[in-house]
N, C-alpha and C positions, 0 to 999 in steps of 0.2 A: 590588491588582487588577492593576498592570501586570507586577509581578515574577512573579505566575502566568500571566499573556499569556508573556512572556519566556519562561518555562522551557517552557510545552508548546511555542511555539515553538524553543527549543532541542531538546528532545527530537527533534523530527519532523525536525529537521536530524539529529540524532545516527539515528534512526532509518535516514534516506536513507544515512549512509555506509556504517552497518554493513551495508544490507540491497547496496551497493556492493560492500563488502569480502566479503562471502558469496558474491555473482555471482562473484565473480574467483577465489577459491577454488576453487569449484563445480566440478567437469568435465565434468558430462557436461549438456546443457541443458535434460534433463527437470528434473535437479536445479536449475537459476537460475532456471526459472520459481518457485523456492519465494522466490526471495530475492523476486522482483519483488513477488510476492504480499504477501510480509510488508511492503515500502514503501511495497503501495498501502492495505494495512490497516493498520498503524500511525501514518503521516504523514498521512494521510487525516483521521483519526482524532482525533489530536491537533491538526491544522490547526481543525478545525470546534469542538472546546474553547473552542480559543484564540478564535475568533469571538465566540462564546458566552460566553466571560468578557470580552470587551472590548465588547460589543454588549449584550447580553442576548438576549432575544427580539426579534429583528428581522426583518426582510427579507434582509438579507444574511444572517445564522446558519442561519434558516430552508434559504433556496436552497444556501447551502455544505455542509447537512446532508442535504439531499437530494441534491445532488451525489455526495457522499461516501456515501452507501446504493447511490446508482446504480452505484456503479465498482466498490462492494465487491458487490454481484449480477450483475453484465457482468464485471469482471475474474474472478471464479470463473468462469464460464462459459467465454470466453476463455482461459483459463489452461488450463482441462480438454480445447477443443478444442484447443489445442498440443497439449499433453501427450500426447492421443493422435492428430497428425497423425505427431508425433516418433517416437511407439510404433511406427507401424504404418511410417515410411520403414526404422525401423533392423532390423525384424524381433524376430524372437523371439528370445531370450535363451536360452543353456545354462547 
């Protein structure tokens, strides 16, 4: 049980870097919002597992899980208004 707490928790670390190392890549910042995205849904993701494997059904798994629905419903939303606040400062494109 612990050694599957560890790894989704590793993961979600491994997650956060690379969705790091994609930001910094990225050029232009319509494209970094995709990494932020991918850190708040995979790290999110695996964080509330890993609850859930070290808890069960709790209180805490429970509220972590519903955390983790809320940010991935509000981060999309958030994400799409950037995206197109970004669109419309940079203009249209040839």
């Amino acid at each position: 049980m612990s050694l599957a707490v560890d790894l989704c928790l590793a993961l979600a670390v491994a997650c956060v870097w690379l969705g790091c190392f994609g930001a910094l890549r990225l050029r232009r910042p319509l494209d970094r919002l995709h990494a932020v995205a991918f850190v708040n849904a995979s790290a999110g993701i695996l964080v509330a597992v890993a609850a859930f494997l070290a808890d069960g059904v709790s209180t805490r798994s429970v509220k972590l899980a519903c955390l983790v629905a809320f940010v991935l419903v509000t981060g999309a939303g958030v994400s799409h208004a950037a995206g197109r606040a970004l669109a419309l400062r940079d203009g249209p494109r040839a």
